[in-house]
C-alpha positions as CSV (number, residue, x, y, z in Angstrom):
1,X,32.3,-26.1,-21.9
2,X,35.4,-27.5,-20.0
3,X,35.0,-27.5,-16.1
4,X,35.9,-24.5,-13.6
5,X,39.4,-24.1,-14.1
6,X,39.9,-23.2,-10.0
7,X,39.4,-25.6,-7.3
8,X,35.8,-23.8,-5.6
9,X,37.3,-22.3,-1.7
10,X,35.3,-22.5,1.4
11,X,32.5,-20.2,2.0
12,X,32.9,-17.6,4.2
13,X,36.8,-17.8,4.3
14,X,38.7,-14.6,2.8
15,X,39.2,-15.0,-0.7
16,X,43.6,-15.3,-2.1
17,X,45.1,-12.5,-4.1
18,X,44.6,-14.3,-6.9
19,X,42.6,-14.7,-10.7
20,X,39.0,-14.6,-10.0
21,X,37.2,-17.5,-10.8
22,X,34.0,-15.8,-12.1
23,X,33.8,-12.2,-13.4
24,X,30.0,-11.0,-13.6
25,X,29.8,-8.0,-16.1
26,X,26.8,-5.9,-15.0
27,X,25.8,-5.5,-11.3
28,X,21.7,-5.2,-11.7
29,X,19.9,-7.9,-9.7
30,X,20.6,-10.7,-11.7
31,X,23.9,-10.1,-11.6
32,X,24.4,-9.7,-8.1
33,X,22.6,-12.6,-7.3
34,X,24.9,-14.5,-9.5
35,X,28.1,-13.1,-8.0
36,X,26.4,-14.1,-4.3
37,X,25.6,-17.9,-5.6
38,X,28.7,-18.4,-7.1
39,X,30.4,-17.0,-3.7
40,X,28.3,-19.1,-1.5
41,X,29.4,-22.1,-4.1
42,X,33.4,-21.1,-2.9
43,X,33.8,-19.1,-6.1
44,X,36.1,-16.2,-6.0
45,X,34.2,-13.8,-7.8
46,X,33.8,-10.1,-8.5
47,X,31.6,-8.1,-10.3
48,X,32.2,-4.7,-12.9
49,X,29.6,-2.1,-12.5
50,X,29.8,1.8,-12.1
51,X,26.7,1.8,-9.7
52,X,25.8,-1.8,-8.2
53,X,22.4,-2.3,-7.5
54,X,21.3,0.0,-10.2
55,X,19.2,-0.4,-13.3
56,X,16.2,-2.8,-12.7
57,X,16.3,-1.6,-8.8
58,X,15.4,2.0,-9.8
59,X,12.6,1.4,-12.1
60,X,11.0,-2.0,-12.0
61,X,7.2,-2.4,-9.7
62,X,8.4,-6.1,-8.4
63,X,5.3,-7.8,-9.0
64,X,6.3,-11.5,-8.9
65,X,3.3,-12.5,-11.2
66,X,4.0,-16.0,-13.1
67,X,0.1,-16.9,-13.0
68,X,-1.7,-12.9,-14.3
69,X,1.6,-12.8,-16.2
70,X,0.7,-15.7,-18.4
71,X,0.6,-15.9,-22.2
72,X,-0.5,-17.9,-24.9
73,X,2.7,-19.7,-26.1
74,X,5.1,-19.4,-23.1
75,X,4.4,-22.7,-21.1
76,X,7.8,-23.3,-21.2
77,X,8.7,-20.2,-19.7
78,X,5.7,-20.4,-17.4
79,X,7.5,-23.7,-15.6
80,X,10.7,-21.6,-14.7
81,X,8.6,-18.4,-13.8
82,X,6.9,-20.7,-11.1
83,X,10.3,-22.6,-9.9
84,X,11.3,-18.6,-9.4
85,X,7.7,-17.9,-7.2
86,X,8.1,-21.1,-5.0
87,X,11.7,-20.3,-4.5
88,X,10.9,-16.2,-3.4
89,X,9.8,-17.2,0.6
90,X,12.7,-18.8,1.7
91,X,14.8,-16.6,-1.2
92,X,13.8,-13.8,0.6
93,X,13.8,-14.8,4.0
94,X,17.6,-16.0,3.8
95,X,18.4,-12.7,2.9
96,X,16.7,-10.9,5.4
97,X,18.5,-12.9,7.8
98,X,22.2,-12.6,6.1
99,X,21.7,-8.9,6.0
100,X,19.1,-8.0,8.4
101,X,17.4,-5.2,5.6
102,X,13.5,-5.9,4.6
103,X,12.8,-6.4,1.3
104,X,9.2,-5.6,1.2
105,X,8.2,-9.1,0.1
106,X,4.3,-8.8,0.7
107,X,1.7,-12.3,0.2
108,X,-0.8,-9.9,-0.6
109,X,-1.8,-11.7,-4.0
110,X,-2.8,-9.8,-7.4
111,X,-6.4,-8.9,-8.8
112,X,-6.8,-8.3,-12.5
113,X,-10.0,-6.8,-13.2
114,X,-12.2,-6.1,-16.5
115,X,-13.4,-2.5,-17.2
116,X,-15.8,-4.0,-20.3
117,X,-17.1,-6.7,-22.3
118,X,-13.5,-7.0,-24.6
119,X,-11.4,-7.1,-21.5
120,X,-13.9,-9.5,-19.6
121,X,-13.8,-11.8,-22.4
122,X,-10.0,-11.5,-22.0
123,X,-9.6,-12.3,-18.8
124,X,-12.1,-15.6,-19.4
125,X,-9.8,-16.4,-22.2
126,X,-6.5,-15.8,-19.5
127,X,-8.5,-17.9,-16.5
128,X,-9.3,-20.6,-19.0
129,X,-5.3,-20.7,-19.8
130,X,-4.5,-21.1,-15.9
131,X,-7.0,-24.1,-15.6
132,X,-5.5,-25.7,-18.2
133,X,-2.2,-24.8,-17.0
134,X,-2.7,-26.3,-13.7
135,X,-2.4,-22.9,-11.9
136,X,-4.7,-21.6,-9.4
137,X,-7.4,-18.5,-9.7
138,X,-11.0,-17.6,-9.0
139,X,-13.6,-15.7,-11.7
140,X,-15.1,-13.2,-9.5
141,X,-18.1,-10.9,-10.3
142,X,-17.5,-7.2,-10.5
143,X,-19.0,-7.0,-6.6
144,X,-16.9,-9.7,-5.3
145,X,-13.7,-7.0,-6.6
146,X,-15.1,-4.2,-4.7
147,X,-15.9,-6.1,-1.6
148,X,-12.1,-7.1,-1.9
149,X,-10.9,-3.6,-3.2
150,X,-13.8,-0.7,-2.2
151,X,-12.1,1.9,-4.0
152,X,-12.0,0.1,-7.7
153,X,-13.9,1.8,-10.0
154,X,-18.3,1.2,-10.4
155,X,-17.8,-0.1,-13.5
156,X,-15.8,-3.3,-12.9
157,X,-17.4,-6.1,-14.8
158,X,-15.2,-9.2,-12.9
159,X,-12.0,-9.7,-12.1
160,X,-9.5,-13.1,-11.5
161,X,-8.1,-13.3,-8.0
162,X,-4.5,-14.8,-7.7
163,X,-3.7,-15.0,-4.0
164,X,-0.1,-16.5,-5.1
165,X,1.6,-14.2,-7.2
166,X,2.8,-12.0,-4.6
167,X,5.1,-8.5,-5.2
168,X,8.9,-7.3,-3.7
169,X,10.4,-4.2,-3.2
170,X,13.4,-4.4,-5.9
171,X,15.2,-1.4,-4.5
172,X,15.5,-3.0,-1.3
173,X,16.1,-6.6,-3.1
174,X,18.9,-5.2,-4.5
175,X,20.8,-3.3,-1.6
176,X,20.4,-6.2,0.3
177,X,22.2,-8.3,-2.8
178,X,24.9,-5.8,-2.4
179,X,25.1,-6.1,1.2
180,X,25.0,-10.1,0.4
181,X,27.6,-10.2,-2.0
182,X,29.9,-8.1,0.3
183,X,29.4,-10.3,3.1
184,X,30.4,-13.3,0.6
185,X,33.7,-11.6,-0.4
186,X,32.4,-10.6,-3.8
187,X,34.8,-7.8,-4.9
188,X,33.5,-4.6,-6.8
189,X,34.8,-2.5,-9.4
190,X,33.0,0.1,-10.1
191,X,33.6,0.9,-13.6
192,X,32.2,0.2,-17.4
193,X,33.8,-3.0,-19.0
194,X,34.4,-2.2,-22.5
195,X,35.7,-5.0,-24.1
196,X,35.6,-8.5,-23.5
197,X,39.5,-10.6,-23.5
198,X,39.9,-13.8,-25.7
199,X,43.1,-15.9,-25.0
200,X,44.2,-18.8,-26.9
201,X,42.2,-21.4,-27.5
202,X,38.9,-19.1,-28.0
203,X,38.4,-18.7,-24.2
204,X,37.1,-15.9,-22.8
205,X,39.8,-14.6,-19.8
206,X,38.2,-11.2,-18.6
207,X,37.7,-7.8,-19.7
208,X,39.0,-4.4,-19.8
209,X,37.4,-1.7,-18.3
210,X,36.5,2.4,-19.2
211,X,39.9,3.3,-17.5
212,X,42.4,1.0,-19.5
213,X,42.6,-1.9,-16.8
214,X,42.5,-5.5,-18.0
215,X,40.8,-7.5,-15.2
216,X,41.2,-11.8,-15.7
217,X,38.7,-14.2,-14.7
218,X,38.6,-17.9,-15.0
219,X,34.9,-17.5,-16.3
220,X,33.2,-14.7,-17.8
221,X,29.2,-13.8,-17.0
222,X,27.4,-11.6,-19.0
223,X,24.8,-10.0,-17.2
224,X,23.9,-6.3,-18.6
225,X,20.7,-6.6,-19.2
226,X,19.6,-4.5,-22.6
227,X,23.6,-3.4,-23.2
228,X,24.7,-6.8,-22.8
229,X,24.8,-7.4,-27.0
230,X,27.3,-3.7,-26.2
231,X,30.3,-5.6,-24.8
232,X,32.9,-4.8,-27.7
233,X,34.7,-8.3,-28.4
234,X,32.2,-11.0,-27.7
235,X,32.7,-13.1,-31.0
236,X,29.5,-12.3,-33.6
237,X,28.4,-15.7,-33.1
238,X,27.8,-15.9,-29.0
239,X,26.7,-12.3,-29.2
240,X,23.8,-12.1,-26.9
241,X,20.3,-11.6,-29.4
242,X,18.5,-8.8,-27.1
243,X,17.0,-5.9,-27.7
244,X,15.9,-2.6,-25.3
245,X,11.9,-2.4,-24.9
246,X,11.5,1.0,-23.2
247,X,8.7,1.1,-19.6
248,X,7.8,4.3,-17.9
249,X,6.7,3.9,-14.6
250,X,5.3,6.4,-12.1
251,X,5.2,6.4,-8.2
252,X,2.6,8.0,-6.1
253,X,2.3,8.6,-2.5
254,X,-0.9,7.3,-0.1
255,X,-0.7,10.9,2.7
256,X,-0.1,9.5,6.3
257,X,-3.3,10.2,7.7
258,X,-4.6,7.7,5.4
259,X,-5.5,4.1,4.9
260,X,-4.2,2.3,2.0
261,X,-5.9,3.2,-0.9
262,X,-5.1,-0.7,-2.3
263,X,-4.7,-3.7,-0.1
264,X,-3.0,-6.0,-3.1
265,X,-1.7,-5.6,-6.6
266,X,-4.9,-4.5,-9.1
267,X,-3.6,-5.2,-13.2
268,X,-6.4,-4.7,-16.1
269,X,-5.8,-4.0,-19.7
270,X,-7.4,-0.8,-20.5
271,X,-8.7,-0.1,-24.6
272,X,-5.5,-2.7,-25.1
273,X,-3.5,-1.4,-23.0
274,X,-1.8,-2.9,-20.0
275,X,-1.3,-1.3,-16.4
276,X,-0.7,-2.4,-13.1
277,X,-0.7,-0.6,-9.6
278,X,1.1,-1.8,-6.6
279,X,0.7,-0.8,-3.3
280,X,3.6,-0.6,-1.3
281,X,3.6,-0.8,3.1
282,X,5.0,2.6,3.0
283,X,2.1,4.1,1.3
284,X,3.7,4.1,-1.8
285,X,2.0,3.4,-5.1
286,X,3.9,2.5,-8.2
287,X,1.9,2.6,-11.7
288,X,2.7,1.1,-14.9
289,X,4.1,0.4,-17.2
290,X,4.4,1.9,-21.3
291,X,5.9,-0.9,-23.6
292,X,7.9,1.2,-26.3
293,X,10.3,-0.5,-29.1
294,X,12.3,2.8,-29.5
295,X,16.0,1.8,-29.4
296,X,18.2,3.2,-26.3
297,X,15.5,6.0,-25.4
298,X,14.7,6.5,-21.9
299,X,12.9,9.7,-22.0
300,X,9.7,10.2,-19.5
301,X,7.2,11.6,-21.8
302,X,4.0,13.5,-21.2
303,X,2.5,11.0,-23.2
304,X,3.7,8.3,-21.4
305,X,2.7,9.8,-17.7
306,X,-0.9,10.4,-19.2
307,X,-1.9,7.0,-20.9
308,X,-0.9,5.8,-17.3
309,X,-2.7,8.3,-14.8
310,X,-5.9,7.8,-17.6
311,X,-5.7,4.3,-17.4
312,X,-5.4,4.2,-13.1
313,X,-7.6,6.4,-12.6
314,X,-10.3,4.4,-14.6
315,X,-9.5,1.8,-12.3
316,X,-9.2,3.4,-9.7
317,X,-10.7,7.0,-9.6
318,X,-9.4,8.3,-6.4
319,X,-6.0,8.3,-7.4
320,X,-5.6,11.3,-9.0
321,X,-5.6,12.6,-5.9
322,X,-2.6,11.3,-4.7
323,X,1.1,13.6,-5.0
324,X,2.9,12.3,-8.0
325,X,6.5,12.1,-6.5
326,X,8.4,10.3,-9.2
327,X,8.4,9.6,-13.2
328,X,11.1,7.0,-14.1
329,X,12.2,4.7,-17.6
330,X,14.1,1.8,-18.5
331,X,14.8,-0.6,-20.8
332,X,13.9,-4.0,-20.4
333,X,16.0,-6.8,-22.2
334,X,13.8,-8.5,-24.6
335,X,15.3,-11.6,-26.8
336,X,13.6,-13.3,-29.9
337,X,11.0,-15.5,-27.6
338,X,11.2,-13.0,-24.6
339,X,12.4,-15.6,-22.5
340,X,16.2,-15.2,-20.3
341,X,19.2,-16.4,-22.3
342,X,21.0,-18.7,-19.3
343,X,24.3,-20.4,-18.9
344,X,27.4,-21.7,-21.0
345,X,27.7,-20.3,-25.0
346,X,29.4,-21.5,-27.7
347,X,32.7,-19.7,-26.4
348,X,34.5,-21.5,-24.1
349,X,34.5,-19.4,-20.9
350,X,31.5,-17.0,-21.5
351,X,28.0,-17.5,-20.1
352,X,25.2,-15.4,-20.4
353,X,22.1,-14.3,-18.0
354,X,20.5,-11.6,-19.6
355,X,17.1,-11.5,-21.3
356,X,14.6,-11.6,-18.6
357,X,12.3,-9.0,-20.7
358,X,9.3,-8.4,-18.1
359,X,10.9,-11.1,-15.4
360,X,13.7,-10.1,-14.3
361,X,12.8,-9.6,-10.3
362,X,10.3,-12.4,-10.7
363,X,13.2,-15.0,-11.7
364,X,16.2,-13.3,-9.2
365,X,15.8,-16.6,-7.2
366,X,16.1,-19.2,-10.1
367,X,18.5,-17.0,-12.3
368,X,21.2,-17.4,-9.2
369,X,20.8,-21.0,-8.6
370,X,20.9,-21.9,-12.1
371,X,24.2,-19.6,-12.8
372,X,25.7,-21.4,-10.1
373,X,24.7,-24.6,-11.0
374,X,26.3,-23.8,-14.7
375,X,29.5,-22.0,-13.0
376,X,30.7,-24.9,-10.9
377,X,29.9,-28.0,-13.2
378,X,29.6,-26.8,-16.6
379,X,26.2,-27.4,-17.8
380,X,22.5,-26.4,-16.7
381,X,20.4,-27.7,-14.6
382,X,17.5,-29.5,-16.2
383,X,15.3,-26.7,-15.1
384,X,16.9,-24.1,-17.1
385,X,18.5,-26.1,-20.4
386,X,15.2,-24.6,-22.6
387,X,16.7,-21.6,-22.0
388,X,20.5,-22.1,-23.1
389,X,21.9,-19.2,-25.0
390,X,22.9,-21.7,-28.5
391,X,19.0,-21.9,-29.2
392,X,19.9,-18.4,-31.1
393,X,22.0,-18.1,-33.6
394,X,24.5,-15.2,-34.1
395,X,23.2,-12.0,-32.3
396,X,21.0,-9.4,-34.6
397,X,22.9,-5.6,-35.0
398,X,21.4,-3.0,-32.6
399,X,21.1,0.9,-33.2
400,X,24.0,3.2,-31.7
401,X,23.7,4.0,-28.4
402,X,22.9,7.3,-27.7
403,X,26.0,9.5,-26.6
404,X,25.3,9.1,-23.1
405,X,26.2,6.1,-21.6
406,X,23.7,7.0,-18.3
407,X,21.2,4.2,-19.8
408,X,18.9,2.0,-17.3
409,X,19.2,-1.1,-18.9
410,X,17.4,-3.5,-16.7
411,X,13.9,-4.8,-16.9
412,X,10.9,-2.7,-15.7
């Protein structure tokens, strides 16, 4: 990829009426914080989105879980996952400054707890992965759990505590992107892009949008989550490979005459199934999630809301008691390897951040540094080259969309 063609301004100052330098298509959380790195970097950059902050925001828990997240085979993945976590303190705290919003970043840690023999012998096999992984987490006995969280279930056989994967608010993460990308000079439109613009040369030069009007860029990033492989023009063979997984989720409320009914994130896998429950300082409890390969649907099913209440309330029995104030799904982007397609493709002009699958909040930090990194020079950072886009061929056909275009398309 040949370099920037724009000379990068000074942060801070007001950007010319000019070509942007970097249009990011798709305004979720990673491509906010894209638009705000590549503004901090002197990029004049803008962003094309209907409803900024959307997507991911409105659905996802925000548990930032690289250790209890683990899995056989990703190691690779693992080693960016914890650049992300190390990153999240000062991440967050910068933004809390620049904006002066809280973004609910709690250290409260994460226990994942056994219910039986099958999912204590899991969680052995998943604690013997983290010691050879390097990462840190203590075996605990089903008392220990209890003594840490009294209103787990009686029958909780052991559990692995994981003081350092820590959780974040991603509603709040991503009005305070907004607010930080405004402050930077980013410039909104709030509209679809439809198609993407290829000049001579096979560059990529912008896009045109749901109402007819061509907007040029001198770099192109695709950020759409699940609808990114949508974008009418991108060339078959840079055509981002990712597919929607479908989550519900569910949020309950902790009265406020009570105590918190959880003091930290509790995760298990119940009868195979996984579910997670994070508290929230406002009382708020958010439960999930369903893992459904069913195209574009985003429909909240009975189904859905019972398998998770069932599986909470085995964990944690007193939760049925709590008001049930919201039922939410989205699609999370999943490519071939579930791991994010980053940085410069074969077309001159387009890069690509999309495919976070299940860690998209978790890897906000890492995703912007590593888009600007790419923006500015050209090529990734050593961190983040396992991860180029041109490990995939051309881009597998996805079903139709559905004929509403009201999709949440960001991980969950």
């Amino acid at each position: 990829m040949s370099s920037p063609p724009h000379t990068p301004r000074t942060p801070g100052t007001s950007p010319p009426s000019r070509t942007p330098d970097v249009l990011v298509v798709g305004g979720g959380i990673v491509g906010l914080v894209t638009a705000w790195r590549a503004a901090q970097r002197g990029l004049v950059t803008a962003v094309v989105d209907p409803g900024p902050g959307g997507g991911a925001a409105q659905v996802a828990a925000g548990m930032l879980a690289a250790v209890t997240e683990l899995h056989h085979g990703e190691q690779t993945l693992l080693a960016l996952n914890l650049a992300s976590a190390r990153r999240y303190p000062e991440f967050a705290a910068e933004l809390t400054e620049l904006t002066g919003q809280d973004l609910g970043y709690r250290s409260c840690g994460t226990l994942a707890v056994a219910l039986d023999a099958d999912d204590r012998a899991h969680l052995r096999e998943l604690h013997a992965l983290q010691q050879r992984s390097g990462l840190e987490s203590e075996w605990l006995s089903g008392r220990e759990c209890r003594r840490l969280e009294p209103m787990l279930a009686p029958g909780v056989r052991g559990g692995l505590r994981v003081d350092g994967d820590h959780q974040i608010d991603p509603r709040r993460l991503a009005r305070a992107l907004v607010a930080a990308c405004e402050r930077a000079g980013v410039v909104f439109h709030r509209v679809w892009a439809e198609r993407l613009t290829v000049g001579r040369g096979d560059r990529a030069t912008g896009v045109v949008t749901a109402d007819g009007t061509t907007l040029a860029a001198g770099q192109v990033v695709l950020a759409g989550g699940s609808l990114s492989g949508r974008l009418r023009g991108v060339p078959e063979a840079v055509l981002p490979p990712v597919r929607p997984v479908k989550g519900q989720v569910l949020r309950l409320t902790m009265p406020r005459t009570h105590g918190p009914l959880l003091n930290r994130t509790v995760r298990a896998v119940v009868r195979g199934s996984h579910v997670y429950l994070v508290p929230r300082e406002s009382g708020e409890l958010v439960v999930g999630a369903t893992s459904e390969e069913l195209g574009w649907d985003t429909t909240v099913t009975a189904g859905g809301v019972y398998e998770l209440l069932r599986d909470a309330h085995e964990l944690v029995p007193g939760i049925t008691e709590l008001p049930l104030t919201e039922t939410r799904a989205g699609l999370r982007p999943g490519s071939p390897d579930n791991a994010p397609l980053l940085g410069p493709t074969a077309l001159d002009g387009l890069l690509l951040a999309t495919g976070h699958y299940r860690n998209g909040v978790l890897l906000t930090p890492v995703t912007g540094d590593v888009m600007a990194h790419a923006l500015t020079t050209g090529e990734l950072p050593d961190e983040a080259r396992p991860f180029t886009p041109r490990r995939f061929g051309a881009g597998p056909a996805l079903p139709e969309l559905p004929a509403s275009s009201e999709l949440s398309e960001q991980p969950v």
